[in-house]
TILOMAR-846902 format. One line per field, with one value per residue (C-alpha): x, y, z; residue in three letters. Coordinates in steps of 0.02 Angstrom, whole numbers. Layout:
<fibas>
xx: X | ...;
yy: Y | ...;
zz: Z | ...;
type: ALA | ...;
</fibas>
This chain:
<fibas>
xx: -288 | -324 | -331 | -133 | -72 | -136 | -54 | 112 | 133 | 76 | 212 | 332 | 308 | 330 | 498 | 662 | 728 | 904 | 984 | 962 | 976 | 1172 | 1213 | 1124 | 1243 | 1406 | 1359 | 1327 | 1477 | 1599 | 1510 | 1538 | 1724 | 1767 | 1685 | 1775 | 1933 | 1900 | 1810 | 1879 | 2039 | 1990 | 1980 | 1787 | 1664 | 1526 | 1581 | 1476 | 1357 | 1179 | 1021 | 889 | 708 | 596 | 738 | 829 | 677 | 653 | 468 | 510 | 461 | 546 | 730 | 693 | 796 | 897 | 932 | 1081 | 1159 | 1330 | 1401 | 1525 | 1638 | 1620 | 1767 | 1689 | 1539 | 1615 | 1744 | 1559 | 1456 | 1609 | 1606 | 1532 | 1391 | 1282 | 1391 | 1254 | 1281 | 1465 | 1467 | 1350 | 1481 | 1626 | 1517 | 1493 | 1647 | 1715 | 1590 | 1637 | 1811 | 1713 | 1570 | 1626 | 1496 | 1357 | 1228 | 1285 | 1233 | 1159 | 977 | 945 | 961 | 1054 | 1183 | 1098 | 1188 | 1089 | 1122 | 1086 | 963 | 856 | 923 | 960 | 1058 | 1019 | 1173 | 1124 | 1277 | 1253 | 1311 | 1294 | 1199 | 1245 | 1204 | 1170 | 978 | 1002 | 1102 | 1090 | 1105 | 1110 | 962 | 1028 | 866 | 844 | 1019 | 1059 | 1007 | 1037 | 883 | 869 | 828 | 837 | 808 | 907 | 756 | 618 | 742 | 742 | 577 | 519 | 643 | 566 | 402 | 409 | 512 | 354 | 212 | 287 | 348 | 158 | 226 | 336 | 226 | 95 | 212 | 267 | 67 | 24 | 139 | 65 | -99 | -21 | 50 | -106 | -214 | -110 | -115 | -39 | 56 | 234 | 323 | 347 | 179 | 139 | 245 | 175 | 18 | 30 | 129 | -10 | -151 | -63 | -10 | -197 | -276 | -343 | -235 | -63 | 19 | -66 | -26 | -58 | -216 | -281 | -224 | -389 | -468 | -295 | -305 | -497 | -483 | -307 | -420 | -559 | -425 | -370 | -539 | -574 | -419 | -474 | -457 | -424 | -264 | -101 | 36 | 67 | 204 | 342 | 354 | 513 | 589 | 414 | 453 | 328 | 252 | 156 | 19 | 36 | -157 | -313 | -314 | -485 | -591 | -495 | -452 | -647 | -649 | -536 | -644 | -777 | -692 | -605 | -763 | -826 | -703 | -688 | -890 | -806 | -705 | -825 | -916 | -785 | -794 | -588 | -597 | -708 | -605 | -439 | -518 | -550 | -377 | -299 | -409 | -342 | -160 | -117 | -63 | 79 | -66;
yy: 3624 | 3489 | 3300 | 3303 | 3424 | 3335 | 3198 | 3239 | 3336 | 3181 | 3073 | 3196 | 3219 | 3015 | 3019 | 2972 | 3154 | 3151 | 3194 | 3047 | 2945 | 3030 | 2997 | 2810 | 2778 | 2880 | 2725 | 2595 | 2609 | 2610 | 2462 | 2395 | 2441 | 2352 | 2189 | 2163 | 2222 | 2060 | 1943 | 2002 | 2084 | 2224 | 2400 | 2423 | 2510 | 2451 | 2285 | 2134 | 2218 | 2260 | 2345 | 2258 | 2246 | 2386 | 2502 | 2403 | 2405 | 2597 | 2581 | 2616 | 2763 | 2759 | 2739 | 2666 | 2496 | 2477 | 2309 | 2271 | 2084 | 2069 | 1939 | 1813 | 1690 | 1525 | 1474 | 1549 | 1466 | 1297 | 1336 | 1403 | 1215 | 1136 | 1253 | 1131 | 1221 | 1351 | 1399 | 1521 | 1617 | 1622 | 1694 | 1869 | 1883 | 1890 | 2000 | 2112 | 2099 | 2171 | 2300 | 2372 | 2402 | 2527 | 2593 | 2558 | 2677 | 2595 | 2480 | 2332 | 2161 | 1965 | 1958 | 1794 | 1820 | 1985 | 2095 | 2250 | 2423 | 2560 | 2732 | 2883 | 2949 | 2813 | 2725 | 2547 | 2455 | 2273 | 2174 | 1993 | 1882 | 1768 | 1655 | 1664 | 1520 | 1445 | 1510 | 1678 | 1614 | 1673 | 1666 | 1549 | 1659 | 1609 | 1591 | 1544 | 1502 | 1325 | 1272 | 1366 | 1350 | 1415 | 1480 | 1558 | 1731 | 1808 | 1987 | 2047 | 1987 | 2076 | 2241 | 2218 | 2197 | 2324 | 2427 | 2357 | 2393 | 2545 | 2618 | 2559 | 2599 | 2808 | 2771 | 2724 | 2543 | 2640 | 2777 | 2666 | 2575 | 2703 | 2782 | 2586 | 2615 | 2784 | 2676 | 2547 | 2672 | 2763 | 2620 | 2476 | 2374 | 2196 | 2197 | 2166 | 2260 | 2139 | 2095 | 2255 | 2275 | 2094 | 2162 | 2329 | 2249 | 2118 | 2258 | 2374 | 2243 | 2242 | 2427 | 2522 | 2683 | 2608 | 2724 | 2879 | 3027 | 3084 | 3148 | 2954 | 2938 | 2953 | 2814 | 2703 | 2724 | 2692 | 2540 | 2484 | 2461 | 2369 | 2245 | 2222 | 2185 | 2058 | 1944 | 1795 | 1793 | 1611 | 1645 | 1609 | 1670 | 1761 | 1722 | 1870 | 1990 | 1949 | 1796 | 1688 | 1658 | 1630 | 1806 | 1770 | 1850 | 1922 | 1967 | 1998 | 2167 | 2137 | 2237 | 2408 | 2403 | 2395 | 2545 | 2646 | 2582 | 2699 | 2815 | 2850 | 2820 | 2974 | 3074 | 3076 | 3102 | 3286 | 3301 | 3292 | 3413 | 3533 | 3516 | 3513 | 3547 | 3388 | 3283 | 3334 | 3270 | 3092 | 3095 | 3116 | 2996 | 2861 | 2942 | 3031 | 3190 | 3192 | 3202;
zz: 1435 | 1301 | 1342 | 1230 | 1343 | 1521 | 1473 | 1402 | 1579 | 1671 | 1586 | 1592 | 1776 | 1824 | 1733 | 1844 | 1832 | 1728 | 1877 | 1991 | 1797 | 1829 | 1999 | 1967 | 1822 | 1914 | 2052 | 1954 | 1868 | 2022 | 2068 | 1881 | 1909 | 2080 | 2033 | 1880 | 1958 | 2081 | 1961 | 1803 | 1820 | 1699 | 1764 | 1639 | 1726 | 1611 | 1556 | 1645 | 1705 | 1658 | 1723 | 1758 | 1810 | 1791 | 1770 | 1640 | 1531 | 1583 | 1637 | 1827 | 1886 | 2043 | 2084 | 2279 | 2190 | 2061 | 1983 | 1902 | 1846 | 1848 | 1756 | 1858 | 1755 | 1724 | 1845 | 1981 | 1981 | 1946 | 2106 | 2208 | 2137 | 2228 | 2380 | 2531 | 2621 | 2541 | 2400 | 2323 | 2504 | 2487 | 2307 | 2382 | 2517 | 2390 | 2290 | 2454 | 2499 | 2314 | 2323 | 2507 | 2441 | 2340 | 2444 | 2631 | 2725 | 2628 | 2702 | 2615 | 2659 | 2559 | 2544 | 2478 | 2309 | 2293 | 2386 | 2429 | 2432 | 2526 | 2505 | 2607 | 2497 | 2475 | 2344 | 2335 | 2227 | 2232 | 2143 | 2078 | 2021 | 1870 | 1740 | 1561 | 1475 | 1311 | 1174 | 1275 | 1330 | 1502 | 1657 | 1815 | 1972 | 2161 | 2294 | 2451 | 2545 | 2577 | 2578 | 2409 | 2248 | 2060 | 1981 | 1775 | 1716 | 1558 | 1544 | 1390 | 1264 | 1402 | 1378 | 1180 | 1147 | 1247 | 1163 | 1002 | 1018 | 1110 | 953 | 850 | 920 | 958 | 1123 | 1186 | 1267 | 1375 | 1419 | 1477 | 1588 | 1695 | 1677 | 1744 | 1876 | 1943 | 1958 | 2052 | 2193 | 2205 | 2221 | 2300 | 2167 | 2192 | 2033 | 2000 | 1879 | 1747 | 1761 | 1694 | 1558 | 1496 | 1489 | 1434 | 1284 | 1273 | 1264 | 1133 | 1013 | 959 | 1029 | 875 | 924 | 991 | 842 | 913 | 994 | 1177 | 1111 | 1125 | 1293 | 1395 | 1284 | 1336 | 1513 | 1492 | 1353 | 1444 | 1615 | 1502 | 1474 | 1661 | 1705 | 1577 | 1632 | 1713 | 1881 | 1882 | 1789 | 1921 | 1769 | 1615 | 1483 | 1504 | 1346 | 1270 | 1370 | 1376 | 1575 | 1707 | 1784 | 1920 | 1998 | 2173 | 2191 | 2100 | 2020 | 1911 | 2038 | 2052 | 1871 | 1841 | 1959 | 1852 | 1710 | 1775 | 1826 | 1654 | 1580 | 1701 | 1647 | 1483 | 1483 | 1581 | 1452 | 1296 | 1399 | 1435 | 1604 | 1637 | 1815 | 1840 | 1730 | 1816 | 1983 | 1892 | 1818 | 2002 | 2081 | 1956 | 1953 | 2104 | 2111 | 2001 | 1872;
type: UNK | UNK | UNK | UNK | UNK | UNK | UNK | UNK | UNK | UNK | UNK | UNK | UNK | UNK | UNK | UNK | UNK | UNK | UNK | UNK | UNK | UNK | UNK | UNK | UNK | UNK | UNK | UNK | UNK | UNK | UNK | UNK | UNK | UNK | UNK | UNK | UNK | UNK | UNK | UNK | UNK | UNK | UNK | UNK | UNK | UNK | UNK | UNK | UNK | UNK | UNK | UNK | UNK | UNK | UNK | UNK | UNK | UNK | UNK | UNK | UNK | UNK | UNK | UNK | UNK | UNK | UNK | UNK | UNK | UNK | UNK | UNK | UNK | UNK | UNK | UNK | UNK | UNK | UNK | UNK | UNK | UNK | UNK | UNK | UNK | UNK | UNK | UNK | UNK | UNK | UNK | UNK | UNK | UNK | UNK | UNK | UNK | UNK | UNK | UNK | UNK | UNK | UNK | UNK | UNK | UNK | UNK | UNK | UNK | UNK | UNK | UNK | UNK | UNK | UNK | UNK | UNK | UNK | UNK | UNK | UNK | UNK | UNK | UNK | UNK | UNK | UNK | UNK | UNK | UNK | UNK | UNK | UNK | UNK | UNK | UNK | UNK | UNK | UNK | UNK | UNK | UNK | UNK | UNK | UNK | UNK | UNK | UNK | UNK | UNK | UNK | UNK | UNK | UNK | UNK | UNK | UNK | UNK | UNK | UNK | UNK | UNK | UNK | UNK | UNK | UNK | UNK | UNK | UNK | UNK | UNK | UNK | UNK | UNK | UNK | UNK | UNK | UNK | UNK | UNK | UNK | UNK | UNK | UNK | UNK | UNK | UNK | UNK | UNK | UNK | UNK | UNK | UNK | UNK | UNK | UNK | UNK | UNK | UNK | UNK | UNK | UNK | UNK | UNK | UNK | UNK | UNK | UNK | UNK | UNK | UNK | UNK | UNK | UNK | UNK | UNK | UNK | UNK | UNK | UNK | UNK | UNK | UNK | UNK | UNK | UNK | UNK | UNK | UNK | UNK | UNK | UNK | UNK | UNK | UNK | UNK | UNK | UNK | UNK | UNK | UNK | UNK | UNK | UNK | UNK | UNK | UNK | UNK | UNK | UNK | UNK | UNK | UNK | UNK | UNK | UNK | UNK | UNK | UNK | UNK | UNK | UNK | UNK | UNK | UNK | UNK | UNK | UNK | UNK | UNK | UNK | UNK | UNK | UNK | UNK | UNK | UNK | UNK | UNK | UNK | UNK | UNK | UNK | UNK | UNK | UNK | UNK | UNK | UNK | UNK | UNK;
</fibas>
């Protein structure tokens, strides 16, 4: 099987099946539905809301949580800033409260800075309310910890340029992410996920081959793990790609990228030498199984 091949399967195989992409969207949009019946007084089941995190930029390769912002209006928050107490804490029980009207045998219950809705079969939608920004540059959205607090995101430029890029350079960006990912699982990497979309983004802007095919992919995982290495370990945060917000760290990850340096480095030595079996074996210990 040729080095193309390997990995089109591999990428193929870390996909979130279309399935579970169905029943995710069939949920999320009941969810959509009641909350803007409550908030909004629209019967939309898309309006408001939008994914999120690792699955809103589609580089998750899991669907254990699902991130979605929903949009709150402006009213509300100015009636919640005037609430006395923990305002930020009553806003996620009237968002659990909407949402229970909806899904009443679910797990559903604040956590801080989201409401969390936990499904029988392991999914987990965790709901974050927020406020649009002027001039659209973000939304404020609650933390309740320490007496309550408002804190910024902005995900919608992260999601474009992502989308951007990944359009670009032949769906590579993407690819990577979710190949990034695999690595991370198999290796307990301490990594969050926009961390790794920062720097996958980071390392193709400039790799020689970020046009290419699958055929290049052995010398990305190897050249992408030559770029891990290299970051300084000094380093506490990294600019986000798209929004230009603080990712932190959550660990040094310099050592067991320079691992999988060697390891890619081994097999792709296999590889020249047509020794497929041997190179498989290298690909798994970097990838897991799913390789």
């Amino acid at each position: 099987m040729s080095v193309s091949t390997k990995f089109q399967n591999f990428c193929s195989n870390i996909r979130i099946a279309s399935s579970v992409a169905g029943d995710i969207s069939y949920r999320c949009k009941r969810i959509t539905k009641q909350l803007n019946k409550d908030f909004w007084s629209t019967e939309s089941d898309t309006a408001h809301s939008l994914y999120v995190g690792s699955y809103g930029r589609d580089t998750d390769i899991h669907v254990s949580d699902i991130d979605v912002l929903f949009q709150i209006p402006y009213a509300v928050y100015k009636r919640i800033t005037e609430h006395s107490g923990n305002g930020q804490s009553a806003l996620l029980q009237e968002i659990k409260k909407s949402i229970q009207n909806t899904y009443k045998t679910s797990d559903s219950h604040g956590d801080g800075q989201v409401v969390a809705v936990d499904f029988t079969d392991d999914i987990k939608f965790e709901i974050v309310p927020g406020v649009l920004l002027k001039d659209d540059k973000g939304f404020w959205y609650p933390d309740t910890n320490n007496g309550g607090s408002w804190k910024t995101t902005n995900p919608k430029p992260e999601i474009e340029e992502i989308r951007k890029i990944n359009d670009a350079l032949n769906g590579n960006l993407k690819n990577l992410c979710r190949m990034v990912r695999a690595w991370k699982d198999e290796w307990s990497v301490p990594m969050g996920g926009l961390l790794i979309d920062t720097l996958a983004y980071q390392f193709l802007k400039t790799w020689p081959h970020r046009n290419d095919s699958f055929t290049y992919y052995d010398w990305m995982t190897r050249d992408f793990f030559e770029y891990l290495k290299n970051q300084d370990e000094n380093k506490t945060y990294w600019l986000a790609v798209g929004s230009g917000q603080y990712v932190y760290k959550k660990g040094d990850f310099q050592y067991k990228a320079l691992r999988c340096f060697n390891i890619a480095k081994d097999a792709i030595d296999y590889e020249e030498r047509d020794m497929s079996y041997s190179a498989d074996g290298k690909w798994k210990e970097i990838y897991g199984t799913k390789f």
